[in-house]
Steps between C-alpha positions, in 0.01 A plus 500: 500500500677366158799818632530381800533111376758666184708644789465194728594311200834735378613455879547131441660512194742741655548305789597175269715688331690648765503118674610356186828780444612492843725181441668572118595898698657312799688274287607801288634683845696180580606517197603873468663483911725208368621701232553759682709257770659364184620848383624597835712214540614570152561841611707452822706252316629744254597756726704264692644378168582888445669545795765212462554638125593808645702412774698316233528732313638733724747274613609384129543914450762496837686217356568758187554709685757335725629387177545842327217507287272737590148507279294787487227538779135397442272764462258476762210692610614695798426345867223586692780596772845585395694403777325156544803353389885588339305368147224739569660811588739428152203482344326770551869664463524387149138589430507843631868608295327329154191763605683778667896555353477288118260753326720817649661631190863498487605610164662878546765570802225660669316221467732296620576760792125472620452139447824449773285761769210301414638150567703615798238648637252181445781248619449719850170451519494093410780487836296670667196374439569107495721547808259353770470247743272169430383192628553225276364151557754227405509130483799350611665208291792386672756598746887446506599570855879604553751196656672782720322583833638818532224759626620705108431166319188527178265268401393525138135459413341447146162694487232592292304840514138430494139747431395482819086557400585254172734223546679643159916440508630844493887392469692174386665316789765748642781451774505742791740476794340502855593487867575158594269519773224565258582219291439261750190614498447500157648172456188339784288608343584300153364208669135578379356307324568683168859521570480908515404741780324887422661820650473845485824675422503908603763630203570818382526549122790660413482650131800661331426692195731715364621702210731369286633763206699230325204235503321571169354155437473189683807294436523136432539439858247727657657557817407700704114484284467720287205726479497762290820714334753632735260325767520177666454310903591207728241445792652352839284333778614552835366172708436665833253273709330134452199420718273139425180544285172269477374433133213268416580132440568469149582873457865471303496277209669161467913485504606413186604168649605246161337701279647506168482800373641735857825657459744291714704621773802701426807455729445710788735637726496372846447671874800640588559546821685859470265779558278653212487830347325778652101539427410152622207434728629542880 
């Protein structure tokens, strides 16, 4: 009898225990899920931060570019796919001669005659292999459509290459010459509401690396890029199709807009109505 009362008794207990912690662990959920709300916010805002620093810098790396100066590239870990962009596929160029063609020795003439089969034969197999056909998604900026209405007649449209599973620029702003016809269509569809429009752009990647005897170091210019001794590449995009693409609303971060700190526009050339050089979308 006195068990049975002891047990009756530690029931009780527990249950005014239990009834007496539910409400401090609640509060301390609440507490922990805004936190966690808190973080993630936090979180999301520094990413988009980090995608405006690079864009900027990419573009302030153009301008020196443009301007002669050319500084070293950043060393980057290598993209999940190479040919996801022009920056990518350079990339993963850089990183694979610094792995592949810098630690060949090249200190005795045979050396030096095996090191220039090696490279020759490894610039073969980078054209080859980063030679392929892609879908790109692209958000178009702005579109200057020619004055001439002749059926030959360009429209040039400033675009940005985009990670299509992301949202991550992949490319500064670039310039790329289109049918006229297509950038009519382009140019409708700035009218949304975030003064842009997503596409998908079919290119081919065009890589050009090449042999070079007399290159031995990179040259205060660096053009073409240099990637390793005797060893450098250009990569070319052929523009072949557009077609319109859906993206989630807020997808593509904020235009720059006034903000203080974006590179500002460089003069650009205008649409011309004479007809374009070959490899431009049909």
């Amino acid at each position: 009898m006195r068990l049975a009362l002891a047990v009756v008794a530690c029931v009780g207990l527990c249950s005014t225990l239990c009834a007496q912690d539910d409400e401090p662990v609640q509060d301390r959920v609440a507490q922990l899920e805004a936190q966690v709300a808190a973080l993630t916010a936090e979180r999301d805002a520094l990413r988009e931060e980090l995608a405006g620093f690079r864009v900027r810098l990419a573009e302030a790396i153009e301008i020196l570019r443009n301007l002669g100066y050319a500084p070293p590239a950043p060393v980057l870990a290598e993209p999940r796919d190479p040919t996801a962009s022009p920056m990518a596929a350079m990339q993963t160029l850089r990183r694979r001669a610094r792995l592949e063609l810098a630690t060949v020795p090249r200190r005795t003439p045979d050396d030096r005659a095996a090191y220039a089969r090696t490279a020759r034969d490894w610039a073969d197999a980078m054209n080859e292999a980063l030679d392929v056909e892609k879908d790109w998604l692209v958000r178009v900026l702005s579109v200057d459509l020619p004055t001439s209405g002749s059926s030959v007649a360009r429209a040039l449209v400033r675009l940005q290459l985009f990670d299509a599973a992301t949202g991550a620029p992949l490319s500064a702003p670039m310039d790329v010459s289109v049918p006229n016809r297509v950038g009519r269509k382009m140019a409708a569809g700035l009218d949304a509401e975030d003064g842009s429009a997503a596409w998908t752009a079919s290119v081919r990647l065009r890589p050009s690396v090449r042999f070079n005897a007399d290159r031995l170091e990179r040259g205060p210019f660096d053009h073409p890029p240099f990637l390793a001794p005797q060893v450098e590449a250009e990569l070319g995009v052929d523009w072949l199709r557009f077609e319109p693409a859906t993206v989630p609303e807020g997808f593509f971060p904020a235009l720059p807009g006034d903000d203080p700190l974006a590179v500002p526009d460089q003069s650009r050339p205008t649409a011309s109505p004479d007809p374009a050089p070959a490899r431009q979308p049909r």
